[in-house]
Structures are given as structure tokens and as C-alpha cells.
C-alpha positions as CSV (number, residue, x, y, z in Angstrom):
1,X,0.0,0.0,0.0
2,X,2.6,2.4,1.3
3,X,4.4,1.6,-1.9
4,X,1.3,2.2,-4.1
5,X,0.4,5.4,-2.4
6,X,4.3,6.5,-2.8
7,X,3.9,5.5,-6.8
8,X,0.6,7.9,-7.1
9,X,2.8,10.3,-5.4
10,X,5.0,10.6,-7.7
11,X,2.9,10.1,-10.5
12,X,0.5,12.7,-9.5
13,X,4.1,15.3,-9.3
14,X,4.3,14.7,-12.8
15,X,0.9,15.0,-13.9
16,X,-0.3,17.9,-12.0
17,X,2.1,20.4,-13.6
18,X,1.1,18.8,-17.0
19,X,-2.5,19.5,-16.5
20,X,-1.9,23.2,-15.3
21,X,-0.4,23.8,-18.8
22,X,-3.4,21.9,-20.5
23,X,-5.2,23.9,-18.6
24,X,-3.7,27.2,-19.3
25,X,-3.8,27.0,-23.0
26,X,-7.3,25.8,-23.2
27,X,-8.1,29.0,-21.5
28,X,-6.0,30.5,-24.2
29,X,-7.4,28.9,-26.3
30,X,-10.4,30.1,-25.3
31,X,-10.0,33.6,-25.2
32,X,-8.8,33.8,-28.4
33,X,-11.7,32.1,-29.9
34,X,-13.9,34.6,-28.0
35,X,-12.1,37.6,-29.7
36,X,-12.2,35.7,-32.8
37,X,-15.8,34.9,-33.1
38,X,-16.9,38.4,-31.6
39,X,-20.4,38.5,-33.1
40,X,-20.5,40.8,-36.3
41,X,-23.5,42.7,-37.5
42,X,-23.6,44.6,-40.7
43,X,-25.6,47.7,-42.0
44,X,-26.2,49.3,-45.2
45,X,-25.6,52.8,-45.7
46,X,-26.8,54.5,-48.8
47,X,-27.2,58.7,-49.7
48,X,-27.6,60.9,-52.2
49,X,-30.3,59.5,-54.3
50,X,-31.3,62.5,-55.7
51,X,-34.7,61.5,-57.6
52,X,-35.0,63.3,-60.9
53,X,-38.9,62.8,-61.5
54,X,-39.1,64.2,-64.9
55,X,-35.9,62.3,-66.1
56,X,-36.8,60.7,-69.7
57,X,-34.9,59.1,-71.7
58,X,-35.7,60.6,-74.6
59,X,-33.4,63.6,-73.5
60,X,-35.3,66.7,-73.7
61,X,-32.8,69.4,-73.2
62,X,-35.1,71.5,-72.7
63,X,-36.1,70.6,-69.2
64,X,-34.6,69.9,-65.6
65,X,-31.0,68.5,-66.1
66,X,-31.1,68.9,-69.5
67,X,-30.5,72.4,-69.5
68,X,-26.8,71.1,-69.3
69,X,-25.0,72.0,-72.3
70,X,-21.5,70.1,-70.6
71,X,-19.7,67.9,-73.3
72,X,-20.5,64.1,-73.6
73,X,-19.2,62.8,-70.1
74,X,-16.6,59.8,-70.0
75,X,-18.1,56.6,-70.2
76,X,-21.9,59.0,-71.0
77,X,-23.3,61.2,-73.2
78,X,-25.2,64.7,-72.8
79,X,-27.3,63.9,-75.6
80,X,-28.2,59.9,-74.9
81,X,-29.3,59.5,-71.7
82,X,-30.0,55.7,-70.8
83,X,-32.8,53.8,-69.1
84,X,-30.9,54.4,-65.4
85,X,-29.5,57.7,-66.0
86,X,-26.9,60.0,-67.3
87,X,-23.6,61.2,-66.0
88,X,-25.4,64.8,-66.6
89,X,-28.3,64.2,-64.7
90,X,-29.6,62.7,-61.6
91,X,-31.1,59.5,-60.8
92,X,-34.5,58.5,-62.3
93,X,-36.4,56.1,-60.5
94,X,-35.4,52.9,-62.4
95,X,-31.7,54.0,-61.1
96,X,-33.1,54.2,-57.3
97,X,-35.1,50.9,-57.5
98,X,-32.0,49.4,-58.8
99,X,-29.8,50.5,-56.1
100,X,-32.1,49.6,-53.7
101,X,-33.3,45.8,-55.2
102,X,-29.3,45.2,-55.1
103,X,-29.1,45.8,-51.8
104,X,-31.6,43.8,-50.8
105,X,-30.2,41.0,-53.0
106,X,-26.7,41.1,-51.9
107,X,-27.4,41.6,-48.0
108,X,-31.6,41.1,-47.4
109,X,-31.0,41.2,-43.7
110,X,-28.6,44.3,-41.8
111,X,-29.0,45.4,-38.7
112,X,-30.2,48.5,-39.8
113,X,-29.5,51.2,-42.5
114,X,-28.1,54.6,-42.7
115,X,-30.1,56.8,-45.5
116,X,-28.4,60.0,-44.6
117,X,-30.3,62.4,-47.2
118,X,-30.5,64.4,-50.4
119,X,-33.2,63.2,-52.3
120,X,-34.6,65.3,-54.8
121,X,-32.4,66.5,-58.2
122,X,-30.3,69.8,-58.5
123,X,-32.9,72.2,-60.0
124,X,-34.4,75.4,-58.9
125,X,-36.8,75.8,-56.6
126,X,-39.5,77.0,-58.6
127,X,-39.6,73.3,-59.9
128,X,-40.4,72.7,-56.1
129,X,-42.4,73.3,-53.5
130,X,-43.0,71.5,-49.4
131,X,-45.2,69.0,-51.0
132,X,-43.4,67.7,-53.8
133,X,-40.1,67.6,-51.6
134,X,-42.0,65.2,-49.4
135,X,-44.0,63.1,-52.2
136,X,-40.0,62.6,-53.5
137,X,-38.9,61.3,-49.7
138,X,-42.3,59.2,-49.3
139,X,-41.2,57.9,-52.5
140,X,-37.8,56.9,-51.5
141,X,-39.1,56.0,-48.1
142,X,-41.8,53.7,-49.8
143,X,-39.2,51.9,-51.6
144,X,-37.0,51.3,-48.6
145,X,-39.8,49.6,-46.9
146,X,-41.4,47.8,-49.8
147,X,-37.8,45.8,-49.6
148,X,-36.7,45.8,-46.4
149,X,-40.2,45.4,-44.3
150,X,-38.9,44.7,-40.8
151,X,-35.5,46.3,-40.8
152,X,-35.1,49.5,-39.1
153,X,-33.9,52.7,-41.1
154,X,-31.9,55.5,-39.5
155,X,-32.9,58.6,-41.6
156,X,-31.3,61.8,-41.8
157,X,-32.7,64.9,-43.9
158,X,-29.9,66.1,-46.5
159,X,-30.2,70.4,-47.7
160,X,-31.5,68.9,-50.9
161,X,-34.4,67.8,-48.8
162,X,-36.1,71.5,-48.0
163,X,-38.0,74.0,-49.7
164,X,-36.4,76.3,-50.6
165,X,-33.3,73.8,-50.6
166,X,-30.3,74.3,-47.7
167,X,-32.9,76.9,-45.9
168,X,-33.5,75.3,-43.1
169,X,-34.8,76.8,-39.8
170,X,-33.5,76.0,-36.2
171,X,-37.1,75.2,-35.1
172,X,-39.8,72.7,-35.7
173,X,-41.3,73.2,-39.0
174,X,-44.0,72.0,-41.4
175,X,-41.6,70.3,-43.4
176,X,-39.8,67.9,-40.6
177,X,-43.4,67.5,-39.2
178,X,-44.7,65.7,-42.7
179,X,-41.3,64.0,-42.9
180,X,-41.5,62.7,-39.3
181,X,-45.2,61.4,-39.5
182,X,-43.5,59.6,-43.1
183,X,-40.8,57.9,-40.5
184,X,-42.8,57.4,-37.6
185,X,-42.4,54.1,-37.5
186,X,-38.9,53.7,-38.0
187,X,-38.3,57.2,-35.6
188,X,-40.1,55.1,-33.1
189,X,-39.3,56.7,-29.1
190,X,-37.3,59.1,-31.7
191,X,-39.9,61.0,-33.0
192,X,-40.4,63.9,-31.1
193,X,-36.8,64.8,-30.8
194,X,-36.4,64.5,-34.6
195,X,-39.2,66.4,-35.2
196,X,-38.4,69.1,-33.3
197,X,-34.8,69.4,-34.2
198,X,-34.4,67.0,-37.1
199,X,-32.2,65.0,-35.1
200,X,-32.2,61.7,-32.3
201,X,-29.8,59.1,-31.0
202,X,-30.8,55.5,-31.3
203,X,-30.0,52.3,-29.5
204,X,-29.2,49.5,-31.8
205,X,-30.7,46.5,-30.4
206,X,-28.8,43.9,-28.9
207,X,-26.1,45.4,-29.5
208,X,-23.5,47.7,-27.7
209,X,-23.7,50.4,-30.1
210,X,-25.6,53.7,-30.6
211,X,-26.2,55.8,-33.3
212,X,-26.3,59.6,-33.0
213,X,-27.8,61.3,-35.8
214,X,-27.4,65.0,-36.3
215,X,-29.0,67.7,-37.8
216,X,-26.1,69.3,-40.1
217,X,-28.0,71.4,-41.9
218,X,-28.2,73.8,-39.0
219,X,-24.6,74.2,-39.8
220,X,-24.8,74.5,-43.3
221,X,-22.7,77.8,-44.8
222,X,-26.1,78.3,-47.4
223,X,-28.7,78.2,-44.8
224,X,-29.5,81.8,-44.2
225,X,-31.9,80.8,-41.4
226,X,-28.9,80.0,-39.0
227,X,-26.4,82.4,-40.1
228,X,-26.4,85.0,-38.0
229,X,-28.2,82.9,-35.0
230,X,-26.0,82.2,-31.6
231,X,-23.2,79.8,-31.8
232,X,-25.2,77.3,-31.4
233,X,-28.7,76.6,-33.4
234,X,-31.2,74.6,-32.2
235,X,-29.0,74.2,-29.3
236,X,-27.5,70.9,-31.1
237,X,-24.3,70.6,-29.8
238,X,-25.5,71.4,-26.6
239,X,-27.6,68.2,-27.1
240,X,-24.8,66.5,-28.7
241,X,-22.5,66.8,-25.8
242,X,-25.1,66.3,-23.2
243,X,-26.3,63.1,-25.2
244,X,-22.8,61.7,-25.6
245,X,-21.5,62.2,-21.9
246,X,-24.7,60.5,-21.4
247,X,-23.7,57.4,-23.3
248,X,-19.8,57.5,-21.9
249,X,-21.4,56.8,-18.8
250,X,-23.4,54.0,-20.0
251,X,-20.5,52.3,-21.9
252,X,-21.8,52.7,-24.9
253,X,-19.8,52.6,-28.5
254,X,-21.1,55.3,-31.0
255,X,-21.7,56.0,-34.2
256,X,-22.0,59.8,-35.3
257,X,-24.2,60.1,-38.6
258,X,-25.3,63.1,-40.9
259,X,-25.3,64.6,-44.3
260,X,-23.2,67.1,-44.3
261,X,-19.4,66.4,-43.3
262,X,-16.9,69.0,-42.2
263,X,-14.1,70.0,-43.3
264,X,-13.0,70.8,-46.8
265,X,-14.4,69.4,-50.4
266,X,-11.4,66.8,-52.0
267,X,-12.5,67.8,-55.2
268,X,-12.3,71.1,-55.5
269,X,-9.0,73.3,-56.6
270,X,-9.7,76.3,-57.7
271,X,-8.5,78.5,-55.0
272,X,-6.0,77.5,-52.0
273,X,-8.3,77.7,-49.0
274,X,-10.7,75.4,-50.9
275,X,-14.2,74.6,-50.9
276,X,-16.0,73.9,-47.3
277,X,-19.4,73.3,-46.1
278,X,-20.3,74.1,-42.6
279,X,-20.1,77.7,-41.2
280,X,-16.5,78.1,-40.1
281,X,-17.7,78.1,-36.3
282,X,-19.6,75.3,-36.7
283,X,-16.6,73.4,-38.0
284,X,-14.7,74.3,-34.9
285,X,-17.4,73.3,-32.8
286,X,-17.6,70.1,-34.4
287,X,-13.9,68.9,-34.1
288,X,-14.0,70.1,-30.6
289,X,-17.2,68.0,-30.1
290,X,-15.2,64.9,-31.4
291,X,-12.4,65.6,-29.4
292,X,-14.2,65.2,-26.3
293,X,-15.8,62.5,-27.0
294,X,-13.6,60.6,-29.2
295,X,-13.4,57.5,-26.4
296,X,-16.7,56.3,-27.5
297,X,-17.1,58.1,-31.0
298,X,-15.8,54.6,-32.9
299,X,-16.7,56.0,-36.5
300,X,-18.5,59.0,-38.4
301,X,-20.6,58.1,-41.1
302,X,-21.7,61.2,-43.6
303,X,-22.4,62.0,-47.0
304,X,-22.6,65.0,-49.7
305,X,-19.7,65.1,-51.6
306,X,-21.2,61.8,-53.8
307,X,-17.6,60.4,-53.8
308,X,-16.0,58.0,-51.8
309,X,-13.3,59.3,-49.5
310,X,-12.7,59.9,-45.8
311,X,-11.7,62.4,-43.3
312,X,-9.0,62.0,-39.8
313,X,-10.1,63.5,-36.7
314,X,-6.6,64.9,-34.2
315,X,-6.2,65.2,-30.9
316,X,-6.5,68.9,-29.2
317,X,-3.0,69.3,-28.0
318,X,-0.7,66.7,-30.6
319,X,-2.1,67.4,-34.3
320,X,0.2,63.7,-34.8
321,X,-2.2,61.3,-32.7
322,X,-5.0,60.4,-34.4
323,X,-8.4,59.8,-32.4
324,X,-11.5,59.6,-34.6
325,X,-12.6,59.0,-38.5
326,X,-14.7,60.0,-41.0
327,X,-16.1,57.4,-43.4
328,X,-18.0,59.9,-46.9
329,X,-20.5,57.2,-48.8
330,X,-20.7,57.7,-52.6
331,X,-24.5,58.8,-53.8
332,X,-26.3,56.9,-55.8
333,X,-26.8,59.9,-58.3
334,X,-24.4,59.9,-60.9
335,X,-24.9,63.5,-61.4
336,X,-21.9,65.8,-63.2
337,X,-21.3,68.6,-60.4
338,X,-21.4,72.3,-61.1
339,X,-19.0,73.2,-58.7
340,X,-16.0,73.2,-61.0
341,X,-14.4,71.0,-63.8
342,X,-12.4,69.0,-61.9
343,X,-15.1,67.9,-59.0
344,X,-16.9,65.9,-62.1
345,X,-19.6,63.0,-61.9
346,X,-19.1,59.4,-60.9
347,X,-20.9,56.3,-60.9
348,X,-23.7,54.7,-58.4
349,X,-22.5,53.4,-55.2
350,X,-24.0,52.1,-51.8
351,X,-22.2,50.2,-48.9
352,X,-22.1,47.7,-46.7
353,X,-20.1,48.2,-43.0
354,X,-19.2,44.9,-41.0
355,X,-18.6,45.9,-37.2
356,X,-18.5,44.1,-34.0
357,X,-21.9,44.5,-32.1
358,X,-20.0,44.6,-28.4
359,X,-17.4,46.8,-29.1
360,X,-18.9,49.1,-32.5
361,X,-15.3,48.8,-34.2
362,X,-15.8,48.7,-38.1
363,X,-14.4,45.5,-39.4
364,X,-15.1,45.8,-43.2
365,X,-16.5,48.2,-45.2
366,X,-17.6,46.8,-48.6
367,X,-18.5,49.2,-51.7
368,X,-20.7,47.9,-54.3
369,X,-21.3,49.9,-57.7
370,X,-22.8,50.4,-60.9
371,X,-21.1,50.6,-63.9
372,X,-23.6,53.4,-64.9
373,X,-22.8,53.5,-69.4
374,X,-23.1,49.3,-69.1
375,X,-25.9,49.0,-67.2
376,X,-27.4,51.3,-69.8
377,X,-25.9,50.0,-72.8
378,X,-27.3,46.1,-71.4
379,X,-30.6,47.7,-69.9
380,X,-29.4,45.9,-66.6
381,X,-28.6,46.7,-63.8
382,X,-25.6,44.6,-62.6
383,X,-24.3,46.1,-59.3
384,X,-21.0,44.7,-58.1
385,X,-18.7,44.5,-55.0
386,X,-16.1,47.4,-56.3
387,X,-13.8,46.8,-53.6
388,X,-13.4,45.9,-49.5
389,X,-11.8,48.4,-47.7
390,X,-9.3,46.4,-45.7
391,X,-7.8,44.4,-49.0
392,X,-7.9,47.4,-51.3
393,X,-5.8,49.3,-49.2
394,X,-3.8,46.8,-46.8
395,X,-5.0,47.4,-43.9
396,X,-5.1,44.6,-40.8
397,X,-7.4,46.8,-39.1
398,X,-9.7,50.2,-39.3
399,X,-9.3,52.4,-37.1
400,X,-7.5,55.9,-36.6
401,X,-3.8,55.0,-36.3
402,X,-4.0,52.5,-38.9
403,X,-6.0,55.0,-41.9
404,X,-3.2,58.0,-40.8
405,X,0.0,55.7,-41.8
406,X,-2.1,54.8,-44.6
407,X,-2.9,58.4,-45.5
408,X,1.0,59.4,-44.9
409,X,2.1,56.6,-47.3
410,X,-0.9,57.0,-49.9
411,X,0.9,60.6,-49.8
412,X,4.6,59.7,-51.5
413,X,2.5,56.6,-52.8
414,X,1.4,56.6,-56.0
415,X,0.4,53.3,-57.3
416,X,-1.9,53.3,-53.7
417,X,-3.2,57.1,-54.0
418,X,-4.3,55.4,-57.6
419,X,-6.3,53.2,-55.7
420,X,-8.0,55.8,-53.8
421,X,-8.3,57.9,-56.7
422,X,-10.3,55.4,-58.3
423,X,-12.2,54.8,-55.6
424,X,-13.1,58.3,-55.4
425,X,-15.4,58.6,-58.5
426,X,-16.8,55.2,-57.8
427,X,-14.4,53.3,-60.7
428,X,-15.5,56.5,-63.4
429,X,-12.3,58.6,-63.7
430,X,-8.9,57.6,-64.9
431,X,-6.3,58.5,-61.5
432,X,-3.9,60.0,-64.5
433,X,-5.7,63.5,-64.3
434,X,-4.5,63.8,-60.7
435,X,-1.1,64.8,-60.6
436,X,0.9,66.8,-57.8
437,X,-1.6,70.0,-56.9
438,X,-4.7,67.4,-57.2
439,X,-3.2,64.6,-55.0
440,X,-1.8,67.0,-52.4
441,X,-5.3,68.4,-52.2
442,X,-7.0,65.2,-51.6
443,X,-4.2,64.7,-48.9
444,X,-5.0,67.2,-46.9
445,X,-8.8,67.5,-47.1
446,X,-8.4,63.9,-45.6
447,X,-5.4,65.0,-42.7
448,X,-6.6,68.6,-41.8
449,X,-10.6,69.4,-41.6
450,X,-9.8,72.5,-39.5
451,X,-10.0,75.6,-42.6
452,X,-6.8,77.3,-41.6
453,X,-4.7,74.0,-41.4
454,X,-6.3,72.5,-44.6
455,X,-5.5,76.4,-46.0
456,X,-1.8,75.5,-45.0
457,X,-1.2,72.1,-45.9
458,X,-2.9,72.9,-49.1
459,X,-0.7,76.5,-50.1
460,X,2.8,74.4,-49.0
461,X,1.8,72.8,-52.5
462,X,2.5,75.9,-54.4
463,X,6.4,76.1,-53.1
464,X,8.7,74.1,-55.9
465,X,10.0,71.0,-54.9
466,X,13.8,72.7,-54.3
467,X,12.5,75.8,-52.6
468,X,10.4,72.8,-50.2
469,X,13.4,70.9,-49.8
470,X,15.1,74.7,-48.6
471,X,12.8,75.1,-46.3
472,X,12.7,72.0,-44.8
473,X,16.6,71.9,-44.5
474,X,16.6,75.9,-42.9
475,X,14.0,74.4,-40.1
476,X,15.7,71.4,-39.4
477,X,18.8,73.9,-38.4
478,X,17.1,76.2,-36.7
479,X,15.5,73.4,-34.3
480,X,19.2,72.6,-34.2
481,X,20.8,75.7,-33.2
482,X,17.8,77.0,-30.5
């Protein structure tokens, strides 16, 4: 016996470590398996549709977009508009019911979806009036639900979606009143607070996540209604930062949504300080607003521009430490902008975002187009997967730290600022017409959404590249010698 029990002993000395270790790694084991199969949820996020009611195919110059007497567009023509659209005009209904039937084809069942706005075309207002701007959302809004029945939409109005268009006042009005009775359903606990301000913040269900949608309208640089209110209409980022200190203290992970983005246009070169959107205070406020909440902001998602791009948020005191992005959805219009020459037209896009549901960071974010002058030219509409964002750009993750080192070496970069480029315009323009001004530009509307930094960055272009190199050299020695 005494032998026996002196046998186990010894056994057991050798087995007991043994099983620790087994032990250990299957709790490894474990944890990475949890942090691999972190439950993913998706949602679609689509913008810009900007019906065109009285598009025809037949081309009538005479009315709406056809007043347009640009040259035939690449891949388009002024003069032979097809059965879902033009690259002069903007989206007919077959174009819209397209966009949305391939959504609901590719990915019938999201979480939820982002429609952040701009729904009727790019004509004067006396083609308009409150009515019709709403018959054109309950349109869109009809559509949305005839395909997606039970999922919930998170709606945002865009300036297009006034009358008169961008005009719109820091109080409840008859417009946002229609609108909201239109989204009741989908508004849900949210409809009061949208339709008093035109903006909400939304739980996503069973999920972590929240969604914070804003009103940026009131902060528009073309709405006369707000521009010479207080520095703050509607009191919205007074709500803002009262609803987000709100959420910090419930652990929550959010997601900031609108229309209009700040900072500066990407496509726009005519003059140094370029082309921006929000009232110049308002675009303080906002990056301040992110700033102090950038713990829990874990993405932006906005709009506008109809091009495919994105913006990097800083932190206050080190303008090198990255803290928040901005992801800008393509429209679905293909619609040639007026702006200037270079800002040009580009084809249909929508997109799909894969994020964790416990901790809101954006996995994937998947872009699926149309091929506008082939859909026309087959009289189908085959919308494709243009590209993921994580394998078009090498990128292990997305997040803040990892789109600024991708930003700095998109910016020496070409063959990968080609990628971007093309990305831009939705696969419509060839990268070659953006050489050194045009890629700088897009470098820093993406790096500096303050005016005056953008401004800076953007005129450092101008200097020649030995006069740069001068410069550099003259600081580097005066750091040297203080």
C-alpha cells in the first residue's frame, strides 16, 4: 500500500504540472476564440439619391437637367441619356429601385440602414415646392420599406431635402413635421426629438452600439436661417455633448451620422483655402465636439460630396495622434457637379459596414457599384462588390492609427493614391488627371478638416519642390541651433 500510495505520489508530481499547462492553453485557447468569433453585425448605408422625376430618356434638353450643355461625359453622353440615368443628370427612379433591389439582393438582412439624405435633383426651386419635396422622400421611403419590411432605417434629412433647398430653420417646422409622420415608424421613441430638431440618438438593439444622428443642416454655410443665430442653433451641440456624456457613462460605443461632413471638399482646386461646407464656427465646434468624446465616437458616417473618400479627426494638443474618422458614402446619383471641372460626376454606389456589435469597431467596409454606361448599354442593372476596404488598401485593421499611416504613405505613394483615386469617383475617372496640386489636395482635405490647417497644408503645395526641400533643410537647423 505504502508503496502504491508512494507510486501515485510521484505520478500525480508529474501529472499535476502537465494539467496546469493543458489547462492554461485551453483557457488561451479560449480567449482567443472569444475575440475571434466576436459576433459581427452589418448595415447598409446608402445617400444621395437625388430622384429626378421628370428624367426621360428621350433627353429633352429643354427641361430639368437637361439644360446642361457640358460635353458628352466619360463613359456617357449629354445627348443619350439611358434607361438608369446620365452622367449629366440625376437619378431616375429605375436608377433608385436598382440600387435599392441590389441591396436587398446582396445583404436582405442588416442590422439596420443609414439613408443620410438628399433626395430630390439639382434644379431650382420654382420646380419645387413642401409637398413635392416630401412626395420625392415618401417615395424613397416607400421603396425602402417595400424591400426591407422589418428592418429599421436610421434617416437623416440632407439640404436637398427642403423647400427652398439648404434653408432650413433652427425650429420645428411643417416640413420635418410631414417628414417625421413619413418615419414614424422607423423614428419610433425618436420621433419627437427628430421632429423638433431633425435629429435623435438611437440604441441599436442587442447590440452595444448607438447611433447619434445630427441635424447638419443647421450648420450648413447656405442656410440663411442659421447664419447670423447664436453659436449654437437649435441648441444641437449642446444636445450633442449632453447626449454623448450620457452614453460614456453607460459604456456605450457610438456612431456619429449626418449629411453634411466637415471639413473641406477633396475635389475642389480652384482656390487655396478650398471649398468647405459648414459655417467656419460650426466646423470648430464640431472637431472640438469629437475631441471630447472621441473614447466612444468609434466612426463617423456622412455624405454630400457623392464620392468615396474619408476624413482624420486629431487630438486637441498633438495634431500627430490620431483619435476619430470619418467614413463619406458615394451617392447613388451619378450627377456631373457644377461646382467646377475637376469635381466631375461618378458612378452609383451604396455600402455595406461589418462591425462588431460589443465593441462598434468597423471590421469591413464593402462598396458595391454600378457601372452606370453598361448597365445602360445592357438595360441591366448589374451592381457589383467594387472593392473591400481592408484588402484594397492593406489594412489589418480600421481604425485611426492605422488610416493616418495609410494616409501618410498614400501621400509619397502613388500606385496606392491610384487606388484611392479610383475609388473616389466610384471606378468612373482615370487616376492620371490627378497629378501633384490634385493629389496634395485630396491629402489634406483627408489630414486637416480645420479651414486654416487645410489652407496651410494645401498652399505648401505651391512652393517648388527645391524651394520645399530649402525650407525643410533651414528648419531642421534652426531646431538645431535653439
Amino acid at each position: 500500500m505504502q508503496g502504491n500510495s508512494l507510486d501515485s505520489l510521484k505520478i500525480d508530481s508529474v501529472v499535476q504540472p502537465s494539467m496546469w499547462r493543458y489547462q492554461l492553453v485551453c483557457g488561451l485557447l479560449l480567449l482567443t476564440t472569444a475575440t475571434t468569433w466576436a459576433k459581427l453585425g452589418t448595415f447598409w448605408h446608402v445617400s444621395d439619391f437625388h430622384l429626378d422625376v421628370n428624367y426621360t430618356a428621350d433627353g429633352d434638353i429643354t427641361n430639368m437637367c437637361w439644360k446642361k450643355t457640358s460635353q458628352a461625359a466619360e463613359g456617357g453622353s449629354a445627348t443619350k441619356p439611358g434607361a438608369f440615368g446620365s452622367y449629366e443628370c440625376d437619378a431616375p427612379f429605375k436608377l433608385v429601385k436598382s440600387a435599392v433591389d441590389a441591396m436587398k439582393r446582396i445583404h436582405p438582412n442588416p442590422d439596420f440602414i443609414m439613408w443620410t439624405g438628399d433626395d430630390t435633383a439639382h434644379v431650382d426651386d420654382k420646380f419645387f415646392s413642401t409637398q413635392k419635396v416630401v412626395d420625392i422622400i415618401s417615395n424613397i421611403t416607400d421603396t425602402l420599406k417595400s424591400s426591407f419590411p422589418d428592418i429599421d432605417v436610421l434617416p437623416v434629412l440632407g439640404n436637398h431635402d427642403y423647400y427652398p433647398k439648404n434653408q432650413v430653420p433652427a425650429t420645428e417646422n411643417e416640413l420635418q413635421n410631414k417628414v417625421a409622420d413619413l418615419w414614424q415608424t422607423w423614428l419610433g421613441d425618436s420621433y419627437k426629438e427628430f421632429k423638433s430638431g431633425g435629429r435623435y440618438s438611437r440604441d441599436i438593439p442587442k447590440t452595444n452600439v448607438t447611433v447619434v444622428a445630427l441635424n447638419t443642416l443647421l450648420w450648413y454655410k447656405s442656410n440663411q436661417e442659421t447664419e447670423d443665430s447664436d453659436g449654437d442653433p437649435g441648441k444641437q451641440f449642446q444636445w450633442a455633448d449632453g447626449v454623448l456624456t450620457e452614453l460614456g457613462k453607460r459604456k456605450r460605443h457610438v456612431y456619429l451620422m449626418g449629411h453634411i461632413p466637415a471639413g473641406t471638399f477633396e475635389r475642389y482646386q480652384q482656390k487655396k483655402e478650398g471649398f468647405h461646407w459648414y459655417q467656419e464656427r460650426f466646423n470648430k465646434k464640431y472637431i472640438e465636439l469629437v475631441q471630447n468624446h472621441s473614447n466612444i465616437i468609434k466612426a463617423q458616417f456622412f455624405a454630400h460630396h457623392h464620392t468615396d473618400s474619408f476624413r482624420l479627426f486629431f487630438n486637441a494638443s498633438n495634431a500627430s495622434l490620431p483619435v476619430s474618422y470619418m467614413l463619406l458614402v458615394p451617392g447613388v446619383t451619378p450627377w456631373r457637379s457644377s461646382l467646377s471641372e475637376e469635381t466631375g460626376a461618378n458612378n452609383p454606389g451604396v455600402r455595406l459596414v461589418t462591425y462588431e456589435t460589443d465593441t462598434g469597431l468597423v471590421k469591413e467596409v464593402s462598396t458595391y457599384y454600378l457601372d452606370l454606361a453598361k448597365a445602360n448599354s445592357d438595360d441591366r442593372a448589374d451592381w457589383k462588390l467594387e472593392y473591400n476596404f481592408t484588402t484594397k488598401y492593406n489594412l489589418n485593421a480600421i481604425n485611426p492609427s492605422t488610416l493616418y499611416n495609410f494616409t501618410q504613405t498614400m501621400k509619397s505613394n502613388r500606385t496606392l493614391f491610384d487606388r484611392y483615386y479610383t475609388a473616389n469617383t466610384v471606378s468612373l475617372e482615370n487616376p492620371e488627371v490627378c497629378q501633384d496640386q490634385c493629389q496634395r489636395l485630396h491629402f489634406c482635405a483627408i489630414t486637416e478638416v480645420d479651414y486654416e490647417r487645410f489652407y496651410k497644408c494645401n498652399s505648401a503645395s505651391s512652393t517648388s519642390g527645391w524651394a520645399a526641400w530649402a525650407l525643410a533643410t533651414v528648419g531642421v537647423l534652426v531646431l538645431r541651433l535653439r
